[in-house]
N, C-alpha and C positions, 0 to 999 in steps of 0.2 A: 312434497317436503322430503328431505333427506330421511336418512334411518340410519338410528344415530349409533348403530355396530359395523358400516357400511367401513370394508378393507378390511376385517378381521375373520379369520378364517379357521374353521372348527375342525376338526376332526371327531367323528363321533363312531366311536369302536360300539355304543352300546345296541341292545336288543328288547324286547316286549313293550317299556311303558317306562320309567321311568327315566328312566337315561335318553333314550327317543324323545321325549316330553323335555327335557331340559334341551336339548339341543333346537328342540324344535320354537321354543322362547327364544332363545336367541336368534335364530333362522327368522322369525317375524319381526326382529328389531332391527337385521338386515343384513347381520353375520353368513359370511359364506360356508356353509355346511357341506362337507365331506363325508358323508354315510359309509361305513367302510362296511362290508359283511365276507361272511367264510363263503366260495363259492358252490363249497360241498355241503353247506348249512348255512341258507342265510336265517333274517331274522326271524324268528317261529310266528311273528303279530303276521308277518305277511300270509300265513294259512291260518288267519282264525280272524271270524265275524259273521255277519249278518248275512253275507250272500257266498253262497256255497260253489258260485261259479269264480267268483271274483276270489276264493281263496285258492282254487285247482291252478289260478294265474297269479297267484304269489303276491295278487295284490288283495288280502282283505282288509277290511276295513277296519279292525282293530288296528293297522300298519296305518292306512289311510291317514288316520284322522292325527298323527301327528307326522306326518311325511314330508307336506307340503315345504318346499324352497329349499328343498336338500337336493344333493348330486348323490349317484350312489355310485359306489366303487366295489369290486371285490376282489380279496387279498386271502391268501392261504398264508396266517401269520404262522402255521408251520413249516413251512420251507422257509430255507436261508434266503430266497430271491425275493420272497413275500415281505420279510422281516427288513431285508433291504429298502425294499419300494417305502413302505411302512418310515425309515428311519429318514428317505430323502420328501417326503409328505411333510414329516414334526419339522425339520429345516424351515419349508416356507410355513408355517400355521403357528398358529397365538395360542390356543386352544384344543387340547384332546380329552375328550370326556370316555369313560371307560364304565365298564360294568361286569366286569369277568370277577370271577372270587378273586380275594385278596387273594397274592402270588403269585397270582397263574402268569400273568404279565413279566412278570421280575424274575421268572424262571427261563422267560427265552428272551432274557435280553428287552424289553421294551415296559420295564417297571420303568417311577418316576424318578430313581437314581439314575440310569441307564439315557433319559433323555433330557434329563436335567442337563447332564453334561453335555448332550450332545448341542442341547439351544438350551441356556438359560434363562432366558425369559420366557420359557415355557410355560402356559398355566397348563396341569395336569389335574384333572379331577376325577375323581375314585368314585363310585354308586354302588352299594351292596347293601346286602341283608342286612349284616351287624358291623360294619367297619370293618378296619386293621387289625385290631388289637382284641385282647380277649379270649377267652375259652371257644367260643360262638364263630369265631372270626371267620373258618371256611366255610362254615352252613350255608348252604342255597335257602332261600326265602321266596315266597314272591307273596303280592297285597295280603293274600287270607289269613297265609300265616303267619307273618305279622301282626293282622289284626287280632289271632288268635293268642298269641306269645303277649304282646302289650299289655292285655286285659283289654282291649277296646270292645271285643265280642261278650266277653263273659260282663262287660256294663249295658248291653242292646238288648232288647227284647223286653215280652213284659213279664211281668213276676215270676220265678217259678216257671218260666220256659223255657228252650235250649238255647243257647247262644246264638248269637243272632251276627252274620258280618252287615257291613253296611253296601249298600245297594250299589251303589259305586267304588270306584279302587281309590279311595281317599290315599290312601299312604303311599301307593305309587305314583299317584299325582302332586300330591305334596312335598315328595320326596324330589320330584323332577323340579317343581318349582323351586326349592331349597336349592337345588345345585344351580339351577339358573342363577340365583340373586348372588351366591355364594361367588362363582365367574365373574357376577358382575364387581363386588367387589373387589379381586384378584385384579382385575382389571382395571381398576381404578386406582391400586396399591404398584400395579407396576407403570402408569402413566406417573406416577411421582418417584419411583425409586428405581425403574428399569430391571426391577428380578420379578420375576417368575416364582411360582410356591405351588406346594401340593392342597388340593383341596380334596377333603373325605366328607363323603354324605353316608350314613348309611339310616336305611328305612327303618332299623328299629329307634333310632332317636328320634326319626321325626313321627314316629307315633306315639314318641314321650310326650312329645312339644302339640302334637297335636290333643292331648288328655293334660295337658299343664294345670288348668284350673282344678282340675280332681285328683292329679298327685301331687300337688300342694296342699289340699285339704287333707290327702290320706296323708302324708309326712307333717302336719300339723299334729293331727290328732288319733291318728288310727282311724279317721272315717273312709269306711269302703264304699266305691261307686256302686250300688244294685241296681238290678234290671227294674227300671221306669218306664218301661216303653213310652207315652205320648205325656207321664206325667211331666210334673215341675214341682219344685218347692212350695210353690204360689199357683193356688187355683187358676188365676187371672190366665195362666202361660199354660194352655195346654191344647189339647183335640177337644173338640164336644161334635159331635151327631148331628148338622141341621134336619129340615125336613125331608132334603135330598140328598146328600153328601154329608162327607166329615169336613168341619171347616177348624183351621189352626187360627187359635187366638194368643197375641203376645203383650199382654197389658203386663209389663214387666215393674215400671217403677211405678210410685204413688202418686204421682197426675197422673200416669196411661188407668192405673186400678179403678181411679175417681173417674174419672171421664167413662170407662168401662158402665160402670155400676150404676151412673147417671144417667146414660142413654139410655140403659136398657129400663130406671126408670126402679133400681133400687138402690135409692141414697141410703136405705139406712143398712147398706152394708159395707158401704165406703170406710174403709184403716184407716187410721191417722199417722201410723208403724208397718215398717214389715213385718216385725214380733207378731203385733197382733194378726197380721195375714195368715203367717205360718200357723198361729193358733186353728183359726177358721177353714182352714182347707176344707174338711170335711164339706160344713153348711155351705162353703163357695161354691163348690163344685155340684154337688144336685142342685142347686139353685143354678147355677151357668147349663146344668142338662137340662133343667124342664124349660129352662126360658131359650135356649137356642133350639132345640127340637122342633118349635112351631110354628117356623119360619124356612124356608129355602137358602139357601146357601149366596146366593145374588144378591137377594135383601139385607143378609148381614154383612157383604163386603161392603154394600153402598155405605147401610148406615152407620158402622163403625170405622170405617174409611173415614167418612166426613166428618165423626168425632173425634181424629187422629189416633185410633185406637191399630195398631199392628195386627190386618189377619187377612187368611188367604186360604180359601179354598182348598182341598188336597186334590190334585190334580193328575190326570199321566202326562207326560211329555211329550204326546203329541199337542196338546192342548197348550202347552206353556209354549210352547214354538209358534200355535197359530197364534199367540198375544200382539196384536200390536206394537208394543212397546218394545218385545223384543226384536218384531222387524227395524223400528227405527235403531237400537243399539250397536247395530255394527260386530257384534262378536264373533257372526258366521261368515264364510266367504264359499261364493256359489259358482264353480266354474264354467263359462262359457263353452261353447262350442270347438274353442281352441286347444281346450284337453281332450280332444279326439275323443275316445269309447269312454273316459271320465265325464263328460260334460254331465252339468245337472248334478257332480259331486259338491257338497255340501260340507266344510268340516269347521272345527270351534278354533279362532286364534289364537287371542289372547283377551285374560279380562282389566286390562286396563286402555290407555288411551292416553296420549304425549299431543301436547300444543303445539310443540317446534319439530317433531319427529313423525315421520308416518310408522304404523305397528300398520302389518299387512302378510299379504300372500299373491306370489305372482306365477311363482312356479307348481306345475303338478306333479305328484308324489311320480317318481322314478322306478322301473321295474331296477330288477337287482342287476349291477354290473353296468349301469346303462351310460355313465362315462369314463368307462375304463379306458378308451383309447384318446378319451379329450384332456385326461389328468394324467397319463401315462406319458404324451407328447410332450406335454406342459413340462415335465421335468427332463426329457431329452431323448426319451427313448423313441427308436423309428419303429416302423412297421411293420418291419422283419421281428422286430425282436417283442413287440407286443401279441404277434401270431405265434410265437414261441414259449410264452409265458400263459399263452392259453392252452397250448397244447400239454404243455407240461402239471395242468393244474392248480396253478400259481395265482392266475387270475379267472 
């Protein structure tokens, strides 16, 4: 099947996780990606992860796992020769995704005014802490402190305990996603009108957007999000203890509550309201601990499974990987023999899935600079003069 960004071709100035992560959505939709890095500093994910060897080689696996079908290049955008190469790059490309503090770009020449003009149908997209604008505007950010600044930590954990971040880097993954969709848009606004437009993401709004449902409740009413750790409003939605394991039950509305309360065989605590639920928390909830407790954790996904009742085990992640279910989904891509000293690399695509378009991965993640002289030709330059530009520090 085709892949339906196939001729459009990115520029990706970014570094760590979120800016990397959007470009890397587009890279699996089939967009050509141009990774650009400093080559006195490339990008910091490349020394940080899981294997301590694979980071001494500039490949770890925090870089890894959104790497895949990019080209890498590297550009010293402080030299005027850098900033050049840089300027004859945005010429041929649709697309430059960036992530340096607001400024820093517009200060040597290669903000979005600077290259608006140069191609206007440039889409230029911004990724930072707090945007452009603002008091906040140059602050460096990265996921924790976000989540700290949002309130999203000071809502986590349980009662009365210290702030809690979440286990994963929601907000720089959300934030990469936001810029990807945001592109795609852009990109859709200039196949009808032929211009080009700046696009701003910055990570503290998308962990507004990501807490929407509870800053609308606190701007309704002054209600504050408190630490709940595994609670819910509604007993039915919560953690209880099996005999083995903690198991997560989500009887959220009033068929899941009734079907709940039926199987396990007590109708007469069945709501007819969610008024009355909220009433009952209390008696729901010891009643959900003594009656899950004397069962294993297998027995209750069968039989509230087959009740249509939401719940699932708490599991590690090794465990959710050996599921079945997730081998047939398609989400991981396992490289072959063909990735040389990669093979048996394993990383996450994308989570959706197109009828008429392939979403994939073909290429493996690139050591830093590793087509510098096959994009460097491409635009004209010989070989004399690309052994010049390396000597010089340029590239």
């Amino acid at each position: 099947m085709p892949k339906v960004l196939q001729g459009i071709r990115v520029l990706d100035l970014t570094h760590v996780l979120a800016g990397p992560f959007a470009s890397y959505q587009l890279a699996v939709m089939g967009a050509e990606v141009i990774k650009i890095e400093s080559p006195d500093e490339p990008d910091q994910a490349r020394f940080q992860g899981s294997d301590h060897d694979l980071n001494d080689e500039g490949m770890g696996t925090a870089f890894l796992a959104q790497a895949s079908n990019k080209q890498s290049v590297t550009l010293n955008l402080k030299s005027d020769a850098g900033r050049k190469i840089l300027r004859q790059l945005v010429q041929t490309a649709d697309v430059l995704i960036e992530n340096y503090r607001p400024g820093a770009l517009d200060a040597i020449g290669l903000g979005y005014a600077d290259l608006s003009t140069l191609k206007p149908e440039l889409i230029y997209c911004s990724v930072s802490a707090f945007g452009s604008t603002g008091p906040k505007r140059e602050l460096t950010a990265y996921d924790g402190v976000i989540q700290a600044y949002s309130g999203m930590m000071a809502m986590t954990g349980e009662p009365a305990s210290s702030p809690v971040k979440c286990g994963a880097p929601v907000v720089d993954y959300a934030t990469g996603t936001t810029a990807a969709a945001a592109i795609l848009a852009a990109l859709l606004h200039r196949k009808d009108t032929g211009r080009g437009q700046f696009v701003e993401v910055a990570m503290s709004d998308v962990a507004m957007i990501l807490c929407s449902s509870h800053l609308t409740g606190h701007l309704w009413n002054g209600w504050h999000p408190e630490q709940k750790g595994n609670r819910y409003p509604f007993a039915t939605i919560g953690c209880y203890q099996a005999a083995d394991a903690p198991l997560m039950i989500s009887a959220s509305n009033l068929r899941q509550q009734r079907r709940l309360w039926e199987v396990l065989g007590r109708d007469d605590l069945v709501k007819e309201s969610n008024r009355d639920r909220l009433r009952a928390h209390a008696a729901e909830t010891e009643a959900l601990q003594q009656i899950i407790a004397t069962m294993p954790v297998e027995h209750w996904e069968r039989v509230l499974r087959a009740a249509r009742v939401p719940a699932s085990r708490v599991q590690r992640m090794e465990a959710m990987l050996a599921d079945e279910h997730v081998k047939g989904r398609k989400v991981l891509h396992q490289f072959d023999e063909s990735a040389g000293a990669l093979k048996g690399l394993t990383v996450p695509v994308a989570a959706f899935r197109m009828s008429e378009c392939d979403v994939g991965v073909s290429a493996v993640p690139q050591i830093a600079g590793a087509q510098n002289e096959q994009v460097l030709e491409s635009l004209g330059y010989l070989k004399g003069d690309i052994e010049k530009l390396q000597v010089d520090g340029v590239i």
